[in-house]
Backbone as JSON, one array per atom type, in Angstrom:
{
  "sequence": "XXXXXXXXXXXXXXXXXXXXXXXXXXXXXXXXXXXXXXXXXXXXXXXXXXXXXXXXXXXXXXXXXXXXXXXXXXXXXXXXXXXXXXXXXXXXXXXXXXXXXXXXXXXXXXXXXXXXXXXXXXXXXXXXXXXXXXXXXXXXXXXXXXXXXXXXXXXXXXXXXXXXXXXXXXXXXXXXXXXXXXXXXXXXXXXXXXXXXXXXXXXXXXXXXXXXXXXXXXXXXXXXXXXXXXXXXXXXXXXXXXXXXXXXXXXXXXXXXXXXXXXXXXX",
  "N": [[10.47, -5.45, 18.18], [12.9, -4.9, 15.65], [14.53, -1.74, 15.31], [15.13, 1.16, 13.53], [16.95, 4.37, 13.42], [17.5, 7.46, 11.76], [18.33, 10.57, 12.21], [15.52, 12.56, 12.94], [13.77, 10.42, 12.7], [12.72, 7.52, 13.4], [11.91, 4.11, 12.73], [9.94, 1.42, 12.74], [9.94, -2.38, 12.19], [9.78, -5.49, 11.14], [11.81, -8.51, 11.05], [12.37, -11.62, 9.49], [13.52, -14.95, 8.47], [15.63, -15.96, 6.51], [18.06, -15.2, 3.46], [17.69, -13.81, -0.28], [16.06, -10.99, 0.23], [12.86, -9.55, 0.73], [10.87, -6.92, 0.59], [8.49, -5.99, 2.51], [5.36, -3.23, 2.18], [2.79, -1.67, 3.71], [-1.03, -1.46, 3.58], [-2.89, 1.28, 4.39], [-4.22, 1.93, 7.45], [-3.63, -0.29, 8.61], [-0.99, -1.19, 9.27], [2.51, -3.3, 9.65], [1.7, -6.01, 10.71], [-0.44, -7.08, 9.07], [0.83, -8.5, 7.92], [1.59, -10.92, 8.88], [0.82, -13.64, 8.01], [1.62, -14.09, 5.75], [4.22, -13.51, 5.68], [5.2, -15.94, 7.23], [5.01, -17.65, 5.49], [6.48, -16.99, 3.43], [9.12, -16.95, 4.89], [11.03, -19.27, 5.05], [12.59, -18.98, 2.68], [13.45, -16.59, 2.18], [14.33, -13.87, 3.11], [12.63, -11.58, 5.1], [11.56, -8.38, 5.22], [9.09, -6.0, 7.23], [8.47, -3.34, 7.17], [6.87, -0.39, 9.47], [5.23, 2.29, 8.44], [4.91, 5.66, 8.36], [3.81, 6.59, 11.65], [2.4, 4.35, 11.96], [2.5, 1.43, 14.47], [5.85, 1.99, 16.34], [6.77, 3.59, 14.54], [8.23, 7.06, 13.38], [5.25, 9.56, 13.55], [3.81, 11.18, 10.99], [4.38, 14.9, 11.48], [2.2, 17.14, 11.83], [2.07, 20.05, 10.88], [3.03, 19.31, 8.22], [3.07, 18.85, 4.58], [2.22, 15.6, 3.62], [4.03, 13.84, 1.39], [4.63, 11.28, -1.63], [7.83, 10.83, -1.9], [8.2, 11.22, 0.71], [7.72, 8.74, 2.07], [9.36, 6.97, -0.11], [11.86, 7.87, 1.21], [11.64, 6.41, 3.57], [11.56, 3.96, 3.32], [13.81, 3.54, 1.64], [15.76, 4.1, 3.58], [15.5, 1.64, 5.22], [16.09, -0.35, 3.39], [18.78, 0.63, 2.93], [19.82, -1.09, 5.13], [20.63, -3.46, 3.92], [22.1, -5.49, 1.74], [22.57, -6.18, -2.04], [20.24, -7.73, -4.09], [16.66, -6.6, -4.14], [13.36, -7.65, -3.65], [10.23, -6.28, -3.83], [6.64, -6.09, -2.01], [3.53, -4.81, -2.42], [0.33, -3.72, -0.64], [-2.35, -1.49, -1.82], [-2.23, 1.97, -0.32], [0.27, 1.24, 0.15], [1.5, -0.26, -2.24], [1.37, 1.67, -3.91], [3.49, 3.16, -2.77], [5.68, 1.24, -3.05], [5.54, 1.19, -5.74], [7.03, 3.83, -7.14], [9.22, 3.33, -5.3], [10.9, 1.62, -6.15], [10.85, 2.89, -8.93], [12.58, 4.58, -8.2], [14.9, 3.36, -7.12], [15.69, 1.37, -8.86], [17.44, -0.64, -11.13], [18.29, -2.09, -8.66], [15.9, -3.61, -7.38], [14.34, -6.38, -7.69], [12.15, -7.23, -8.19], [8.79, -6.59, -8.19], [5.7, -6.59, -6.18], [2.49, -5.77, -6.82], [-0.56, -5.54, -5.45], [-3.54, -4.29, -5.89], [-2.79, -1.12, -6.31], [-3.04, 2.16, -5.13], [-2.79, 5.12, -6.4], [-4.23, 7.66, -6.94], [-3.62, 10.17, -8.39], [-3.41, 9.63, -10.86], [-5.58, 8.65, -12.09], [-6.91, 11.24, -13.19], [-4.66, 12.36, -14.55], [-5.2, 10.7, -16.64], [-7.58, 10.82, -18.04], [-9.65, 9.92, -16.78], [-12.53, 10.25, -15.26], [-14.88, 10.09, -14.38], [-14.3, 7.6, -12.75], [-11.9, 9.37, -10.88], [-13.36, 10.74, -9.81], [-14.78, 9.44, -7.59], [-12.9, 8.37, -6.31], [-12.07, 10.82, -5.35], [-14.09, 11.84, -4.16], [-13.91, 10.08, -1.75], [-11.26, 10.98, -0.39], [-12.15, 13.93, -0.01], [-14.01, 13.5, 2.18], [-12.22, 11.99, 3.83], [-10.7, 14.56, 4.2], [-12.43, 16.36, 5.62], [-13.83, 14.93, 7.93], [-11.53, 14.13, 9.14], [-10.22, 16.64, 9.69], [-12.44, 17.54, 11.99], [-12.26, 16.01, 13.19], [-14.03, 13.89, 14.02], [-13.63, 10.83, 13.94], [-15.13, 8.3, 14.09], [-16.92, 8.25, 12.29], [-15.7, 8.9, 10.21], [-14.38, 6.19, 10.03], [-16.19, 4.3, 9.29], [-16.79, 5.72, 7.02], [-14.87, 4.82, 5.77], [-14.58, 2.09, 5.88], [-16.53, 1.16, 4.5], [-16.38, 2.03, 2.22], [-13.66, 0.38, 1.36], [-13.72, -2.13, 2.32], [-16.37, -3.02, 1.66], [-19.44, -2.75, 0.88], [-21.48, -2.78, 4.09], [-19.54, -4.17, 5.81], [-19.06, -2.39, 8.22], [-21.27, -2.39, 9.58], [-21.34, -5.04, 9.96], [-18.95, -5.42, 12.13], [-17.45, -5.61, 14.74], [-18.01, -3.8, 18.13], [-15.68, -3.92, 19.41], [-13.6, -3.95, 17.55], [-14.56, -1.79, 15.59], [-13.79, 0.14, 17.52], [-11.16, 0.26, 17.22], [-9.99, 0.12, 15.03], [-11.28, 3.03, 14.16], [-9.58, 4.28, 15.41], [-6.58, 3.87, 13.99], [-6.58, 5.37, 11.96], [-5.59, 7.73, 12.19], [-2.79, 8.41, 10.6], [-3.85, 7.87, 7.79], [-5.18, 10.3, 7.16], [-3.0, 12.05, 6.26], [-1.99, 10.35, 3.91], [-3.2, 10.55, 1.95], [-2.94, 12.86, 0.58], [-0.3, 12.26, -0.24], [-1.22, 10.39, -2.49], [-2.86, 11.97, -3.89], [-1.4, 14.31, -5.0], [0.37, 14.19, -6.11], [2.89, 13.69, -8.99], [4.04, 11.73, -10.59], [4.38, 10.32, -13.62], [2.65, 7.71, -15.59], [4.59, 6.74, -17.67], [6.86, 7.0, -16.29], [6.73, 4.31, -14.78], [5.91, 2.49, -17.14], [8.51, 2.42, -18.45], [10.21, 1.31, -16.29], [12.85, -1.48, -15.2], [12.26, -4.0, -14.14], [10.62, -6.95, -12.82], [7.46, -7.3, -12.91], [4.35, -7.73, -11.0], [0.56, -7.24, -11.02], [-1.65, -7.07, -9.14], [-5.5, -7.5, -8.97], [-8.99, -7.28, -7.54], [-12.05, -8.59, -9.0], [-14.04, -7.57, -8.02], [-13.74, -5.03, -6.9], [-13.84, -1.49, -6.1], [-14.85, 1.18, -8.48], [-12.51, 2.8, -9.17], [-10.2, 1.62, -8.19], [-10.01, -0.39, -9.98], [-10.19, 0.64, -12.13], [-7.1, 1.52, -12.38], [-5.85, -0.35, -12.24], [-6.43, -1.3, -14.78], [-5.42, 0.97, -15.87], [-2.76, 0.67, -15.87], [-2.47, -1.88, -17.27], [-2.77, -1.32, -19.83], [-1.04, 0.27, -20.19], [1.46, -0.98, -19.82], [1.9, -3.56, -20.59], [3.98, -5.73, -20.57], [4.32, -6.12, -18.39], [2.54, -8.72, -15.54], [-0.36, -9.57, -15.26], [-3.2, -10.31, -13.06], [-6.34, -10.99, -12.32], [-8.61, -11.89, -9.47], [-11.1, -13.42, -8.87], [-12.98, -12.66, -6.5], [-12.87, -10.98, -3.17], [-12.36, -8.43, -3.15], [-10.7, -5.12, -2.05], [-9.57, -5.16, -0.25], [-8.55, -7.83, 0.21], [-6.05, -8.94, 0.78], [-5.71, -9.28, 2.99], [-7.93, -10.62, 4.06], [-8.7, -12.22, 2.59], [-6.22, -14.3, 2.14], [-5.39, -16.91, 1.13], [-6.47, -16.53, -1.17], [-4.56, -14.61, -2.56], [-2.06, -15.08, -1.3], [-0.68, -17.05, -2.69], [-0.32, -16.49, -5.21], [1.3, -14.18, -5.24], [3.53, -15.62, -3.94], [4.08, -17.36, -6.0], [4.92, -15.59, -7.95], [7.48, -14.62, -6.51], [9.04, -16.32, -5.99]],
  "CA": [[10.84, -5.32, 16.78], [14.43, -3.88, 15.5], [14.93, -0.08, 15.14], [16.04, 2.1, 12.65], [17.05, 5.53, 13.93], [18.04, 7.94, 10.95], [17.7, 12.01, 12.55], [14.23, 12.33, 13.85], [12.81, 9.26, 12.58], [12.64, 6.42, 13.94], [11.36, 2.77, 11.72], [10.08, -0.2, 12.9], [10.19, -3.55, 11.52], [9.87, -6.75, 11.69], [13.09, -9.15, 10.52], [12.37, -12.62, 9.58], [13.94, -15.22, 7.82], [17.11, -15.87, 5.32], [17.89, -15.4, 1.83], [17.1, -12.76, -0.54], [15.26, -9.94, 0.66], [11.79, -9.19, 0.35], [10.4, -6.08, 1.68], [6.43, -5.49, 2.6], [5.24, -2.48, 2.7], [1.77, -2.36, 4.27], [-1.65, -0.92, 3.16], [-3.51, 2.38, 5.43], [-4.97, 1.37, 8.66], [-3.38, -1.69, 9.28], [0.56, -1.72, 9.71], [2.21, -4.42, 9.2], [0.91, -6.79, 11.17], [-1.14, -7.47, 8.22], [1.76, -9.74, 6.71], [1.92, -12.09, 9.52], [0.43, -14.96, 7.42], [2.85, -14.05, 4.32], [6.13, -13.56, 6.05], [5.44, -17.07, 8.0], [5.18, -18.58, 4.18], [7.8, -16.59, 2.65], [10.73, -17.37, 5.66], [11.88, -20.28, 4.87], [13.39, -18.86, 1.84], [13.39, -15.42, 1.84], [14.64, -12.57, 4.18], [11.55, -10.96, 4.74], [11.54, -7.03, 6.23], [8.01, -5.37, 7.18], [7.9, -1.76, 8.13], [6.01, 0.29, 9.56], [5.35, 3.38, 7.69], [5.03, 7.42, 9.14], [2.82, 6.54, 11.97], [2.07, 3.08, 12.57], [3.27, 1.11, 15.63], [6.49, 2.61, 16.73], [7.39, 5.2, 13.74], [8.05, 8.2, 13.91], [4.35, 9.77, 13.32], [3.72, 12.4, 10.77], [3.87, 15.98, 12.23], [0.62, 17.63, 12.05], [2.14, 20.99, 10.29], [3.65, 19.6, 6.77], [2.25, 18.04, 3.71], [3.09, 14.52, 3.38], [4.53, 13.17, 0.13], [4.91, 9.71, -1.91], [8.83, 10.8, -1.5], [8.41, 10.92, 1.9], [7.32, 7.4, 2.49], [10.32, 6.42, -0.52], [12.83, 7.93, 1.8], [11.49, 5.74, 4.96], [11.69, 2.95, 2.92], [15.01, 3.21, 1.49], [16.6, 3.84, 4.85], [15.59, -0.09, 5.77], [17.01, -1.12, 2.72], [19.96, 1.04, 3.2], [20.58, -1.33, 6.04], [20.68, -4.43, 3.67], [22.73, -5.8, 0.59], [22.03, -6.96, -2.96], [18.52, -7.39, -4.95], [15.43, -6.13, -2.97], [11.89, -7.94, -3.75], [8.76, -5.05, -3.2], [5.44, -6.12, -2.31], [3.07, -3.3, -1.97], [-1.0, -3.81, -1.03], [-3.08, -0.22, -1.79], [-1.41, 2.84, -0.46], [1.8, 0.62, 0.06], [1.71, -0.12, -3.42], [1.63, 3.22, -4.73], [4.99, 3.5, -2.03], [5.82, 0.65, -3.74], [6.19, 1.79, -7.51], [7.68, 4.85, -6.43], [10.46, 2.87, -4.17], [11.1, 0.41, -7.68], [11.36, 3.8, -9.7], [13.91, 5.55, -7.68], [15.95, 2.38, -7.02], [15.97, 1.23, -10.38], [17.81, -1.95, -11.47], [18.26, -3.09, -7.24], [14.16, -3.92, -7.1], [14.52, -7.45, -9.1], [10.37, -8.05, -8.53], [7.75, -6.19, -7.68], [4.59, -7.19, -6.66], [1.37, -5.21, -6.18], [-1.91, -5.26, -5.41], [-4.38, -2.83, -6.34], [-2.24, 0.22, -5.58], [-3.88, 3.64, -5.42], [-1.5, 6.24, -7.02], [-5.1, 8.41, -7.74], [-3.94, 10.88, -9.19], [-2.95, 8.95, -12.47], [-6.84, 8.8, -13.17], [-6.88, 12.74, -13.74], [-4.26, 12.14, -16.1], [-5.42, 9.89, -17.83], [-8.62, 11.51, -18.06], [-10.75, 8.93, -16.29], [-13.43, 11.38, -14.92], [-15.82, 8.93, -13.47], [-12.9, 7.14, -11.54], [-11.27, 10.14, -10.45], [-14.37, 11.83, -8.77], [-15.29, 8.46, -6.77], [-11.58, 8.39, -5.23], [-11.46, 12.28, -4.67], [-15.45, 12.14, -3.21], [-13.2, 9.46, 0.08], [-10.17, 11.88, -0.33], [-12.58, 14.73, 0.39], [-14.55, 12.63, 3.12], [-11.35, 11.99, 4.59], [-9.96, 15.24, 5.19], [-13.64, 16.92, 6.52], [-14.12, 14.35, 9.05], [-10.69, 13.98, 9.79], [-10.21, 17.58, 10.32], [-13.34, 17.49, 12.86], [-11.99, 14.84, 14.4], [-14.51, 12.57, 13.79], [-12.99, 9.54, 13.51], [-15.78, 7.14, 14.11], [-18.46, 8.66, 11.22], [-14.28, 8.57, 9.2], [-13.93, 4.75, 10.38], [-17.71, 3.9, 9.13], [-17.36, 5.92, 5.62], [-13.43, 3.93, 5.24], [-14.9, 0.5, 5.81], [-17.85, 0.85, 3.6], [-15.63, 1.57, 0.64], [-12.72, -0.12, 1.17], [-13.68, -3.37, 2.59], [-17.32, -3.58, 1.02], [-21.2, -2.55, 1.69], [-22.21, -3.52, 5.0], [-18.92, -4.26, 6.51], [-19.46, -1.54, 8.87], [-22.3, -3.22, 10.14], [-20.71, -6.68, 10.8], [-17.84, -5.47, 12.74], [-17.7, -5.86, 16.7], [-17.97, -2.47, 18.58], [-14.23, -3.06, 19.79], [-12.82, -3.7, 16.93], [-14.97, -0.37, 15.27], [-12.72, 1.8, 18.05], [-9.37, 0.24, 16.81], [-10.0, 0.93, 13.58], [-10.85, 4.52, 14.0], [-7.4, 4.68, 16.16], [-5.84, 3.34, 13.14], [-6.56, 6.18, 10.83], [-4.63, 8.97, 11.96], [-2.0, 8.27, 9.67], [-4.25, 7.94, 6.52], [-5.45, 11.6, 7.17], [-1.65, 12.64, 5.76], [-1.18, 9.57, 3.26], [-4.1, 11.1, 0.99], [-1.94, 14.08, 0.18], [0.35, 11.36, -1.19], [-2.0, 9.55, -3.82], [-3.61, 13.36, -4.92], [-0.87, 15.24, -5.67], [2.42, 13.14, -7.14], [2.79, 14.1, -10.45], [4.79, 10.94, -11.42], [3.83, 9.93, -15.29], [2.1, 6.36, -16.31], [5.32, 6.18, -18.7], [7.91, 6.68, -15.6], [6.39, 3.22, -14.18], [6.23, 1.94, -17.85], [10.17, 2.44, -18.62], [10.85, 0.17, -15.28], [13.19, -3.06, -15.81], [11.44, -4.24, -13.01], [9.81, -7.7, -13.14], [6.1, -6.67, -11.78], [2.71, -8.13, -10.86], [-0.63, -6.8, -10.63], [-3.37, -8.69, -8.87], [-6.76, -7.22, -8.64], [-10.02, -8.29, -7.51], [-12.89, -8.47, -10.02], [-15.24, -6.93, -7.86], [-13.3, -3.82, -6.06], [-14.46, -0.44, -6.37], [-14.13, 1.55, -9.51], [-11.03, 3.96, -8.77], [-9.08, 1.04, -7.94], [-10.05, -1.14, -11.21], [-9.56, 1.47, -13.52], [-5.83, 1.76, -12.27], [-5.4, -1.43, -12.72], [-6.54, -1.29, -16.36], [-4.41, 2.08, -16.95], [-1.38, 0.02, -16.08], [-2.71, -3.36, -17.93], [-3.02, -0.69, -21.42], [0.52, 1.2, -20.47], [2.43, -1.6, -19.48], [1.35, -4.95, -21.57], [5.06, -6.68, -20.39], [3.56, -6.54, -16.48], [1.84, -9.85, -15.24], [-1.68, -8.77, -14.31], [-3.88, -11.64, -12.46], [-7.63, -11.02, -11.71], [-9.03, -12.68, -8.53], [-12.94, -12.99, -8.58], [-13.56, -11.99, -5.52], [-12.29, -10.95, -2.31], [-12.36, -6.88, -2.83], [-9.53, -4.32, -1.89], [-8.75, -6.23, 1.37], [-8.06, -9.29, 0.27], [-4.71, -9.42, 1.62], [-6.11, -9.58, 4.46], [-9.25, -11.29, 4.32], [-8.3, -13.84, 1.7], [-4.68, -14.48, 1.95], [-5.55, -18.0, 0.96], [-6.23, -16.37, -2.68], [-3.53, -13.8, -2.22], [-0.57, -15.44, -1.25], [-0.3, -18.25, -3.48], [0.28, -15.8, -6.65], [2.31, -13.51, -5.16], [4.65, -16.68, -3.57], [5.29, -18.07, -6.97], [5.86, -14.38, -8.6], [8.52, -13.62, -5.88], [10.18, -17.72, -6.56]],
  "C": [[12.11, -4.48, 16.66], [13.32, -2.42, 14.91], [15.51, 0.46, 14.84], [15.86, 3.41, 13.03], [18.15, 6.55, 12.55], [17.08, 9.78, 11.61], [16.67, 11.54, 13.38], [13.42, 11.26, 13.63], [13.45, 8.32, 12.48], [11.4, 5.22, 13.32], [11.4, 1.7, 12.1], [9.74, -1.23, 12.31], [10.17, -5.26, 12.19], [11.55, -7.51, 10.52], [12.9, -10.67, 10.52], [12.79, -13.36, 8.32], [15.54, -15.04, 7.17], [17.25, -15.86, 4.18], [18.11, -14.36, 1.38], [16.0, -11.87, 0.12], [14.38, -9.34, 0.35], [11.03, -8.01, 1.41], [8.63, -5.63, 1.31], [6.3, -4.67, 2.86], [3.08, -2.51, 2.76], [0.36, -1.54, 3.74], [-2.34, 0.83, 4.5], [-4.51, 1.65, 6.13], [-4.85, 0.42, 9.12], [-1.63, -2.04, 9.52], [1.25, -2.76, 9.15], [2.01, -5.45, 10.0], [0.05, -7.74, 10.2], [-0.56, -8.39, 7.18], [1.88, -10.56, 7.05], [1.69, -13.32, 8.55], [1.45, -15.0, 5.79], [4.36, -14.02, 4.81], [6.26, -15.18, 7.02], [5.52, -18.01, 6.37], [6.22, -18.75, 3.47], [9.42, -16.75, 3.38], [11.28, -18.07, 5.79], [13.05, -20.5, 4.0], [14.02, -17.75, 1.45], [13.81, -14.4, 3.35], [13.5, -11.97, 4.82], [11.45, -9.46, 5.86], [9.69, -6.65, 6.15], [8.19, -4.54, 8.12], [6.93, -1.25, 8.49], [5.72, 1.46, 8.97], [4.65, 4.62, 8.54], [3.25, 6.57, 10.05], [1.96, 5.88, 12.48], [3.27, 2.36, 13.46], [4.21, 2.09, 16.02], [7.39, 3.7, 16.1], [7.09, 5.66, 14.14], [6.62, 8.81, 13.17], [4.36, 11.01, 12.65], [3.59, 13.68, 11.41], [3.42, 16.56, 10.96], [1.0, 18.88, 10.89], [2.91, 20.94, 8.81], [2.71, 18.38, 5.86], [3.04, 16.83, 3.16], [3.05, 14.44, 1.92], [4.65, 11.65, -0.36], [6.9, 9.75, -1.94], [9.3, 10.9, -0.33], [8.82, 9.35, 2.6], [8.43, 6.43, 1.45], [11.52, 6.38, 0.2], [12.79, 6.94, 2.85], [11.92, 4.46, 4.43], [13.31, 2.62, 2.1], [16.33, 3.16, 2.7], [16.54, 2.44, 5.27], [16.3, -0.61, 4.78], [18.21, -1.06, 2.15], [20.68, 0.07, 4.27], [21.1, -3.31, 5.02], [21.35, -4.73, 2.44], [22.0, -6.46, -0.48], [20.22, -6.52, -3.43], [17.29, -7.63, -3.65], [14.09, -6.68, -3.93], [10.55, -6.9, -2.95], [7.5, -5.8, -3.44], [4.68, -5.33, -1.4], [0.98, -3.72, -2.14], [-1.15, -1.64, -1.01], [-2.31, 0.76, -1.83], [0.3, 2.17, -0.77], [2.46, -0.32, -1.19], [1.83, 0.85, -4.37], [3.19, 3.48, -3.73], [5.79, 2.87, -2.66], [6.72, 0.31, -5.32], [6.93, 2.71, -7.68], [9.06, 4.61, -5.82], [11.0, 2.43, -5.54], [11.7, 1.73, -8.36], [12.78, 4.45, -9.24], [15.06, 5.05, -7.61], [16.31, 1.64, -8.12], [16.35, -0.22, -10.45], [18.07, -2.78, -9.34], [16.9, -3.49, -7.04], [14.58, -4.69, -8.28], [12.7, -7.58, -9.24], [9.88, -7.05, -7.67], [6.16, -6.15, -7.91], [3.21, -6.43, -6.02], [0.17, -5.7, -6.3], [-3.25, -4.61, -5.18], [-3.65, -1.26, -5.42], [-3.22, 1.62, -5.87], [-3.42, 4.77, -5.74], [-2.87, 7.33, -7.55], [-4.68, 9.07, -8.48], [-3.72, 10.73, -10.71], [-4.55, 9.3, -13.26], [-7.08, 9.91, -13.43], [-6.12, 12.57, -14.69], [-4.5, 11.35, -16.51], [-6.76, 10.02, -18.27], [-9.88, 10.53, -17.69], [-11.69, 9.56, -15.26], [-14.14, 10.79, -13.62], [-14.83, 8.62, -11.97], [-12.54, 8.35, -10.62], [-12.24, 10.68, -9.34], [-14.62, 10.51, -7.42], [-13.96, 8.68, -5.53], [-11.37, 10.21, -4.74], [-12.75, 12.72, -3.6], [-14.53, 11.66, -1.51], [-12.25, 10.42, -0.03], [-10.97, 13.01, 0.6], [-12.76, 14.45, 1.93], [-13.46, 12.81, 4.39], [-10.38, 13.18, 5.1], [-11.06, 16.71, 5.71], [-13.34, 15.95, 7.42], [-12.83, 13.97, 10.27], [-10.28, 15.4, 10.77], [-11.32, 18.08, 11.61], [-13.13, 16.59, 13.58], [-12.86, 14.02, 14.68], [-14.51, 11.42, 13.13], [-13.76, 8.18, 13.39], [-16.73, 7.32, 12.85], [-16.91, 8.03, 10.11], [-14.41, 6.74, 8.99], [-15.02, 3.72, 9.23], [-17.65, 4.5, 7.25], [-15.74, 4.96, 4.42], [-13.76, 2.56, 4.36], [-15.68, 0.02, 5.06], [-17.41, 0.71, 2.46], [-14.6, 0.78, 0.5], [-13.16, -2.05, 1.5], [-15.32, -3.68, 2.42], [-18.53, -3.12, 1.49], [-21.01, -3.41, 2.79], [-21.32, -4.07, 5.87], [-18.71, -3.91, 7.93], [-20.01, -2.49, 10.0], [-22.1, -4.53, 10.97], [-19.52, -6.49, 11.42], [-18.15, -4.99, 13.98], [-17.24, -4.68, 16.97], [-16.34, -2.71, 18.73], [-13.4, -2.79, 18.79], [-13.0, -2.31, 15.91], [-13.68, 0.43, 16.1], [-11.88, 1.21, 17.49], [-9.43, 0.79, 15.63], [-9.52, 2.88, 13.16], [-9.82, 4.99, 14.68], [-6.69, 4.41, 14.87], [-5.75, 4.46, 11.79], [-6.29, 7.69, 10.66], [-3.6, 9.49, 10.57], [-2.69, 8.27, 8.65], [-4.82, 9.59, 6.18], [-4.33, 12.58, 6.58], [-1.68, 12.11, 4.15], [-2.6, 9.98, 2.28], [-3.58, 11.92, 0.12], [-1.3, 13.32, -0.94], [-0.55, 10.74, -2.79], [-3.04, 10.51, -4.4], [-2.89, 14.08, -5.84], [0.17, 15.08, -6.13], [1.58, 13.62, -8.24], [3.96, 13.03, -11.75], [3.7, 10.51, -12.59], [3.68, 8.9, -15.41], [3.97, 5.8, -16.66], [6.74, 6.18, -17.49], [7.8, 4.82, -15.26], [6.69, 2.3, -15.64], [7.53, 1.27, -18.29], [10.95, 1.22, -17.42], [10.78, -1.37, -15.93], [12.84, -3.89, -15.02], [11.11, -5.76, -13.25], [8.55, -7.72, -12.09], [5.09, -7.07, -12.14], [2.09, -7.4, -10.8], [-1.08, -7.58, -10.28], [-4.59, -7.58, -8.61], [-7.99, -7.92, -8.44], [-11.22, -7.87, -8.37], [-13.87, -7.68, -9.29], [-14.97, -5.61, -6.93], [-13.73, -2.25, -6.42], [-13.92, 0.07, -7.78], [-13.03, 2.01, -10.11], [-9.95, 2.85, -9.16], [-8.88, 0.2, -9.37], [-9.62, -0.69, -12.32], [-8.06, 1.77, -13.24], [-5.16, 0.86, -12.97], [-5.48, -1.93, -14.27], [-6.04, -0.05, -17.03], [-3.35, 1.1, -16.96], [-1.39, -1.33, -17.09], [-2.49, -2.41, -19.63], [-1.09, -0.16, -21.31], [1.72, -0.18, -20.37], [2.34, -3.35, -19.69], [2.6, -5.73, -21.02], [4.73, -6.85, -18.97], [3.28, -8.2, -16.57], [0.55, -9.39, -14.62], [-2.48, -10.66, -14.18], [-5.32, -10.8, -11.79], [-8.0, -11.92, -10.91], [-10.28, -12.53, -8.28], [-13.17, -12.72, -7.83], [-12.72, -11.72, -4.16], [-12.32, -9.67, -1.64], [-10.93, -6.31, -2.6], [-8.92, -4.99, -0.58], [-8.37, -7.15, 1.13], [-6.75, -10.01, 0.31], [-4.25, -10.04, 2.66], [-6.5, -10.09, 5.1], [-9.53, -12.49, 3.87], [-7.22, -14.02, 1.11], [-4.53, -15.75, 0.9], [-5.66, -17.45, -1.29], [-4.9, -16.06, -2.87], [-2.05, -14.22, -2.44], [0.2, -16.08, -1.95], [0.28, -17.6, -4.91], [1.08, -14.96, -5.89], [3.92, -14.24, -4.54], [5.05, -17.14, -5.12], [5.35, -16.9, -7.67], [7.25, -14.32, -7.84], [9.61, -15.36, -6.02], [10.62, -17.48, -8.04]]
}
């Protein structure tokens, strides 16, 4: 994969395709890797970049002694598209949708489309006083930085998979792929920090000239639903699309829903 070298960090990527330029940024615990089946759809017409973000494959990996930021992960991301000209297309699953809105805000009129799906920007539901919500996403926040700090990554791996990708998941997944997983979640032990303690405002995201999707799935945990219905109340000129089923993975799991709305948003 090409290599972006800016100071101490180092960004890898994938580069496929011609055209306009669409950049993926990827959800926690999976890299991108997780676009293969979207950047083989989207390259016939489209540029298509997918980074890696602080940590996955061959980035440079958060160090251990500072508190990561959602301006951290804007800077990584504008260095790739420092290397490229003209209007930039963002599509952002989960955390890499909260990087996402964030990248769109800062860059302003160069982000012609951006397209998320169920991003996790938590700390919006504190402001916005969504109580319920807020405690569910700060109970895994917690979760995640006890077990991480103990370094138990497999009990971490087991309480990830249960919420994120559904009851009982856990359960149906093959011992090897269980260890990759919990290898895979170093990096989310930082990128928590990010979606607790931003203090960007509903109405920054509102104000964007942006042209921007939502997709959510009808049956995804609460945290994530109620985001998706702050932004559906703040931001009525969006495109929001409900997908009955599939859950917070379904980028992943059911591209086959997935791809098809976010291919004719980004045409």
């Amino acid at each position: 994969m090409p290599l972006i070298s800016r100071g101490e960090l180092k960004i890898d990527f994938t580069d496929d395709g011609d055209g306009e330029t669409v950049v993926l940024i990827h959800s926690s615990v999976s890299g991108n890797r997780q676009w293969k089946r979207l950047v083989h759809e989207l390259k016939d017409r489209f540029r298509v970049l997918a980074p890696n973000l602080y940590g996955y494959g061959e980035t440079t990996p958060w160090q251990m002694d500072g508190t990561q930021t959602l301006a951290d992960h804007v800077t990584l991301i504008e260095t790739v598209c420092d290397c490229i000209s003209g209007p930039i297309r963002l599509v952002g699953h989960s955390f890499g949708g909260a990087v996402a809105l964030k990248v769109a805000a800062s860059m302003g009129d160069r982000v012609s489309h951006l397209a998320l799906y169920e991003p996790n920007p938590f700390y919006l539901l504190e402001l916005d006083g969504r109580t319920e919500a807020f405690a569910e996403a700060m109970a895994m926040h917690d979760d995640v930085k006890t077990l991480g700090k103990q370094g138990n990554w497999m009990a971490l791996a087991e309480r990830f998979a249960e919420y994120f990708s559904g009851d009982g998941s856990w359960a149906q997944m093959p011992a090897e792929r269980r260890a990759a997983f919990a290898k895979l979640l170093l990096p989310n032990y930082y990128e928590w920090d990010c979606v607790h303690s931003d203090a960007t405002t509903v109405e920054v995201f509102e104000k964007l000239r942006t042209k921007t999707l939502l997709i959510h799935s009808a049956n995804t945990r609460l945290a994530l639903r109620e985001i998706a219905e702050l932004f559906q109340g703040a931001c009525p000129h969006w495109t929001f699309v409900t997908i009955p089923d599939g859950g917070h993975m379904a980028p992943l799991t059911r591209p086959d829903l997935v791809n098809p709305i976010v291919k004719r948003f980004l045409d």
